[in-house]
C-alpha positions, 0 to 999 in steps of 0.5 A: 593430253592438254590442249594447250600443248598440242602434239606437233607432227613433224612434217616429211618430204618424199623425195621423187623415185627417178626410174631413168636407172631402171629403164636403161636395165629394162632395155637391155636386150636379153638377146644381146650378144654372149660372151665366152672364150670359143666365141671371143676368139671366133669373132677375133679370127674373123678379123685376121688376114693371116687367118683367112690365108692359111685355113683357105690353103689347107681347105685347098690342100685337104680338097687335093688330097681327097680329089687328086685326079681332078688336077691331074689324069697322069698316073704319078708311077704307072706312066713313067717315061725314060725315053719317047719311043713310038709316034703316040708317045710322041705326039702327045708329048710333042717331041721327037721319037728318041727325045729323053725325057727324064728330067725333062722340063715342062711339056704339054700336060706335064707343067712341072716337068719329070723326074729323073725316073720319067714321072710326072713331078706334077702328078707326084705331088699332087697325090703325095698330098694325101699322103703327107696329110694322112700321117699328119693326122694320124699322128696328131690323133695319137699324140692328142689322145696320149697326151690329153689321157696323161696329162689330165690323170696326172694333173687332176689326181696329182700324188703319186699318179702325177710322180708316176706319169711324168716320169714316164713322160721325162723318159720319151722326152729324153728320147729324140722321136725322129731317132727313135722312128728311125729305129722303129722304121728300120725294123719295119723294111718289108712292111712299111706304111702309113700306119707304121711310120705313123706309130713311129713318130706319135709314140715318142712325141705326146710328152710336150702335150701331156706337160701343157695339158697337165699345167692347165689342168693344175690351173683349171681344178683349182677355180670355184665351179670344181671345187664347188663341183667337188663339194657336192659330192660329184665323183672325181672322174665326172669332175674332170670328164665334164669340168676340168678338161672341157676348159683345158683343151685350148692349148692342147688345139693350138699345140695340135695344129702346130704338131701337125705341121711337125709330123709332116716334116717328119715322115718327110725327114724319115723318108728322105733318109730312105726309112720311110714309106717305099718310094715305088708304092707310097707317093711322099713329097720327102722321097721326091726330095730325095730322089731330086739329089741326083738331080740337083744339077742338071734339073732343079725344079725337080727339088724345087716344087716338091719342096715348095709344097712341103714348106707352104703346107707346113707353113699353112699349119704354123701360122693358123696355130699361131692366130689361134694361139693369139685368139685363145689368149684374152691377154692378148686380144685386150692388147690389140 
């Protein structure tokens, strides 16, 4: 090569490397804040009055169910009193010997008043509370377990598995399950109790949630992590034990809270009709309603506070399944 004719290196320009981006990565904490369904609508609830209200109301009915005799020492059959026939009755009671008491008003240590029979009205809610509970539940165990086995055998493996169950399912819907329980309980009248009419009213009840479980388990089996889950070779059954109905579940909790307040209403309806549990064994807020007929004229509260009971513990119900429904659903939080 001439040295006349150099080779001439053109020049380069390194433009300056600005790490500011990469600081701003850096300093975010790791420890930040995770974000998923349960904990979104966790933080969503601590927000709402509604809910505050109504899970503070059912901690409080749940405590005087567990506890009844810390609200009140009257016995809620045992201590009936038709008429004061002696100086301590009268004493205590602070009326005259001979005084009727039934459907009386309020007296000392008998706030409510008494029923037509001569028991405490306050004494016989408070401890009809465990029983209304205790069916409550069992009845929403009942319907939660047949309907989440159902609807997620039926949504997952879908064929004639599907076909087979919702037919099923088509059948106990068709059925009313308060007509049936009244069958049921009619066929029971010498050995009626929790369970029983708790059988009665669970058994015809769990298409509603085998239906919303199956439509969510349609929803969920088709998003990537299953099918990838799949694709590796994991067992069906370990798929959707693990996978699919671990984040189904949501509406099944929403449908549950609601379906409690509806089993409350139930065995009230059931033993209002007088097919429910025997009103000389079992306190229940519906026989009380029943038994407060005869009353209705002469002694309102006797209807009244039983029935005051029943509506705000079932409305209690109502409006947490509500605030939890509205949490669970990102759409709607994205609109508040």
């Amino acid at each position: 090569m001439s040295s006349k004719n150099p080779v001439r290196t053109a020049p380069h320009f390194v433009a300056e490397v600005d790490e500011g981006g990469l600081g701003a990565v850096d300093a975010v904490r790791v420890s930040d804040r995770k974000s998923n369904l349960w904990l979104d609508a966790w933080r969503d609830l601590r927000g709402r009055w509604m809910f505050w209200v109504s899970a503070v109301f059912i901690l409080f009915i749940v405590f005087v169910a567990l506890f009844p005799t810390v609200f009140t020492q009257v016995p809620p059959n045992d201590g009936c009193i038709l008429t004061v026939q002696n100086e301590t009755q009268a004493a205590e009671l602070g009326v005259p010997v001979g005084t009727v008491i039934s459907d009386h008003g309020p007296l000392p240590g008998h706030p409510l008043g008494f029923t037509r029979q001569g028991c405490d009205v306050f004494s016989r809610i408070v401890h009809g509370t465990g029983t209304s509970l205790s069916v409550g539940l069992i009845v929403t165990v009942i319907v939660a377990v047949m309907g989440i086995a159902l609807g997620a055998f039926a949504g997952y493996f879908g064929g004639w598995i599907d076909s087979f169950l919702m037919r099923i399912g088509d059948i106990f819907f068709a059925i009313p399950y308060i007509l049936a329980a009244v069958v049921i309980m009619s066929m029971f009248l010498a050995d009626r109790n929790i369970l029983i009419i708790s059988l009665a009213i669970g058994f015809f009840a769990w298409p509603s949630t085998a239906r919303i479980l199956r439509s969510e388990v349609l929803r969920v089996k088709q998003l990537d992590y299953v099918m990838a889950s799949e694709a590796i070779g994991v067992s069906k059954l370990r798929t959707m034990f693990s996978h699919v109905m671990p984040n189904s579940l949501a509406p099944v909790i929403i449908i549950s809270t609601v379906g409690l307040a509806g089993a409350i209403t139930a065995e009230a309806t059931l033993s209002f009709l007088g097919v429910g549990l025997p009103a000389n064994i079992f306190m229940s807020w519906g026989n009380d309603i029943a038994q407060a007929q005869q009353s209705l004229r002469t002694a309102p509260q006797v209807l009244i506070y039983p029935s005051i009971a029943l509506s705000f513990t079932v409305l209690a119900f109502i409006l947490l399944g509500e605030t939890v429904r509205d949490a669970l659903d990102p759409k709607a939080r994205a609109t508040r």
